[in-house]
C-alpha positions in Angstrom: 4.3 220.6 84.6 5.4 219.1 88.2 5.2 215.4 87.7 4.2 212.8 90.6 4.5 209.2 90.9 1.9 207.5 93.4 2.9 203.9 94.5 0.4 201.8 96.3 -1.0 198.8 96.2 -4.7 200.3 97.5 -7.0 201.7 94.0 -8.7 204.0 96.7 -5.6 205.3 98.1 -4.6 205.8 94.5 -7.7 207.2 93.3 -7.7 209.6 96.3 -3.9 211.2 95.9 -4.4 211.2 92.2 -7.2 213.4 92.8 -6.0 215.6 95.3 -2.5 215.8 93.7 -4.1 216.7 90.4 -6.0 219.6 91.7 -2.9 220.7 92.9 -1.7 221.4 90.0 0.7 218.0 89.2 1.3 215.2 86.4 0.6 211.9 88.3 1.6 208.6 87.0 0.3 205.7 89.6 1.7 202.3 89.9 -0.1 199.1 92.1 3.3 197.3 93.0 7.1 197.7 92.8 8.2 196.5 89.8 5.9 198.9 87.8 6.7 201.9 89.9 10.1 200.7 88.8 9.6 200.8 85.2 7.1 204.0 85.8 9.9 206.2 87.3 12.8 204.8 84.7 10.2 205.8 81.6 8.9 209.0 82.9 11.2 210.1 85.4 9.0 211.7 87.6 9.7 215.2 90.1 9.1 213.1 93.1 7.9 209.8 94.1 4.6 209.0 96.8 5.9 205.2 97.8 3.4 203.1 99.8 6.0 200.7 101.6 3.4 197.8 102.0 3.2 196.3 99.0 3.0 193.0 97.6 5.9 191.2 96.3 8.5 194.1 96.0 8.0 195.6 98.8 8.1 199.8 99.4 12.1 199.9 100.9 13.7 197.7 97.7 12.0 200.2 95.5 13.4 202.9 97.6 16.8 200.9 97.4 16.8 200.7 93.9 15.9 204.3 93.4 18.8 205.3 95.1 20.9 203.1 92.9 20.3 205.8 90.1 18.6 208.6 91.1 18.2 211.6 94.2 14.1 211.6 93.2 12.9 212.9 96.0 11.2 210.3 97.8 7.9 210.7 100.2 6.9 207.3 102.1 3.2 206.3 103.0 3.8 204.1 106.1 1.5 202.5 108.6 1.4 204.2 112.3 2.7 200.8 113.8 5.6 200.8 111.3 8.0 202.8 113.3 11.4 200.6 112.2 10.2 200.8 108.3 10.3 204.2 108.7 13.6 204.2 110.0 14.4 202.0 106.9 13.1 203.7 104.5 14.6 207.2 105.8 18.2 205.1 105.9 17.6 204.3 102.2 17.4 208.5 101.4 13.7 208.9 101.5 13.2 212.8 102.2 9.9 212.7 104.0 7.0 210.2 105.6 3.4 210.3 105.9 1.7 207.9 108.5 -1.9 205.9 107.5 -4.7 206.7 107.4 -3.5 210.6 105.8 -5.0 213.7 105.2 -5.0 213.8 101.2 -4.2 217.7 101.7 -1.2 217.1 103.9 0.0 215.2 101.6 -0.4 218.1 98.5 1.5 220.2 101.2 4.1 217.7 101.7 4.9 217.0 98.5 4.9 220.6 97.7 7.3 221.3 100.8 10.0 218.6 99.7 9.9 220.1 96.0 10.6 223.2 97.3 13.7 222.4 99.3 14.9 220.5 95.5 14.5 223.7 93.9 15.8 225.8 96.4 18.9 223.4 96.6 19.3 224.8 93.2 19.2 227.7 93.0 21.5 229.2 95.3 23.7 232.1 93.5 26.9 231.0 91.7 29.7 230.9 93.3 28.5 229.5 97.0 31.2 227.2 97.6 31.4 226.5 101.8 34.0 225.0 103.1 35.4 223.5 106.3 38.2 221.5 106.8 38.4 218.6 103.8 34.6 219.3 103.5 34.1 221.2 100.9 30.0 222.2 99.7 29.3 223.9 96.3 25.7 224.9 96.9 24.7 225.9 93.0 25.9 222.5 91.4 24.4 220.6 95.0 28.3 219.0 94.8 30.4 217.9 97.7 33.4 216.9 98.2 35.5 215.8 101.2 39.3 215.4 100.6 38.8 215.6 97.0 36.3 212.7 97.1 32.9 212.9 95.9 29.9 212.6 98.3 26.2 211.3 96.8 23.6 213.1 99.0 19.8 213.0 98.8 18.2 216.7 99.1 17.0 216.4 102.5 21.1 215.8 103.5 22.0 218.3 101.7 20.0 220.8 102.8 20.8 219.7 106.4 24.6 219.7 105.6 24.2 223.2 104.1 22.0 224.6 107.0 24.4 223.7 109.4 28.1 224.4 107.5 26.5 227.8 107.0 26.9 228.5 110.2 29.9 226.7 111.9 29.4 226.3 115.8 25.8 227.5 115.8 23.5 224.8 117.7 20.6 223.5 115.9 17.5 222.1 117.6 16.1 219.5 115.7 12.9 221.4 115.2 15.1 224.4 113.5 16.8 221.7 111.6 13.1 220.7 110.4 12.2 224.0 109.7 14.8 224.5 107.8 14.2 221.2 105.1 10.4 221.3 105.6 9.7 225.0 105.9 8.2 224.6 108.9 8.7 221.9 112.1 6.4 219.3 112.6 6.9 218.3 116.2 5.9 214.5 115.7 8.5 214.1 112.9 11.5 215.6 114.9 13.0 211.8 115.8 13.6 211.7 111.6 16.1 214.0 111.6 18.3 211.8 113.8 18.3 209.5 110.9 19.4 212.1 107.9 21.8 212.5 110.5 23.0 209.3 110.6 23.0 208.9 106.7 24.9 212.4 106.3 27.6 211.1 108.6 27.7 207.8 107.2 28.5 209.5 103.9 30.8 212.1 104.8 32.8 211.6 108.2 35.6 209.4 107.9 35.1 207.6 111.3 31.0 208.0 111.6 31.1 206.5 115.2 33.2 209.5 116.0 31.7 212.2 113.5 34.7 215.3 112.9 32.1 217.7 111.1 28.4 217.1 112.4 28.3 217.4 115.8 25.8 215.9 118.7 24.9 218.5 121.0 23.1 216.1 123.5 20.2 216.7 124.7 19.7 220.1 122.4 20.6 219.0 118.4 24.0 219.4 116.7 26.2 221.9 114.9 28.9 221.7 112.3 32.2 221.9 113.9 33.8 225.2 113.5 37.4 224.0 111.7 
């Protein structure tokens, strides 16, 4: 079964996305600050991770950090609405997705279910889809890339980006295709994220990110993936 770690420092927020979670069908393991989630994901090594990013002590983006020393868990951030620059944080640090406070406990069953689906379907792509342009070079079954002959570390959400756009060299993306293609369908409000994948992808694979060779700004429409 589909395992779930909740992180928050609230026993009613906990108590709430347990429950909701669990009728959806998931394991969920809970932890009440960051150095238990730590221990809870390293033990149990859970599908994805629900991380409140106020909490005590340890706060939400060094758990996220530390994650990311080790793992591509997919990561889904409960933020405050005032927190706009912890969500750009915590989307720098690989999370995949964010929900703002107070929530709908059912939007969050349907995000977690949405960035699960994009891990699996990261997957399971047939053998033998390999993509390439220029010294980038994307094998979609293994989620391996590679640009001149160097490995590449990329969370699911920049993969699937990377993927969606290499797929189709010169096309222009808006950002709400971009989002309907990692989420499965484009939430307007959350457009302004992808900006930021964006930013990690080219951080990770460009060799000059300031002046990005492969993904492309398009302004004031989205980007594309060069066609060479």
């Amino acid at each position: 079964m589909t395992s779930v770690l909740i992180v928050d420092d609230e026993p009613r927020i906990l108590e709430l996305a347990r429950d909701y979670l669990e009728r959806g069908g998931f394991t969920v393991f809970a932890a009440e600050d960051g150095r238990a989630a730590l221990e809870t994901a390293r033990a149990r090594h859970p599908d994805l991770v629900v991380l409140d990013l106020g909490l005590p002590g340890m706060d939400g983006l060094d758990v996220a950090r530390e994650l990311r020393r080790d793992s591509d868990v997919p990561i889904v951030m409960l933020t405050a609405r005032d927190d706009e620059m912890d969500r750009i944080l915590g989307l720098e640090l690989g999370a995949d997705d964010y929900i703002t406070k107070p929530f709908s406990p059912r939007e969050l069953v349907a995000r977690v279910r949405a960035v699960l689906r994009r891990s699996e379907r990261a997957t399971a792509e047939p053998a033998g889809a390999q993509i390439v342009v220029g010294d980038l070079t994307i094998d979609e079954p293994s989620m391996h890339v590679e640009v001149a002959g160097t490995v590449v570390d990329l969370t699911v959400t920049e993969f699937q980006l990377l993927v969606t756009l290499a797929r189709q060299p010169g096309r222009i993306f808006t950002r709400s295709q971009l989002l309907d293609a990692v989420h499965g369908v484009a939430f307007e409000s959350y457009e302004r994220a992808i900006d930021t994948h964006i930013k990690n992808l080219r951080r990770k694979i460009e060799p000059e990110p300031r002046r990005p060779r492969y993904i492309l700004t398009v302004y004031g429409v989205g980007y594309r993936c060069a066609a060479d």
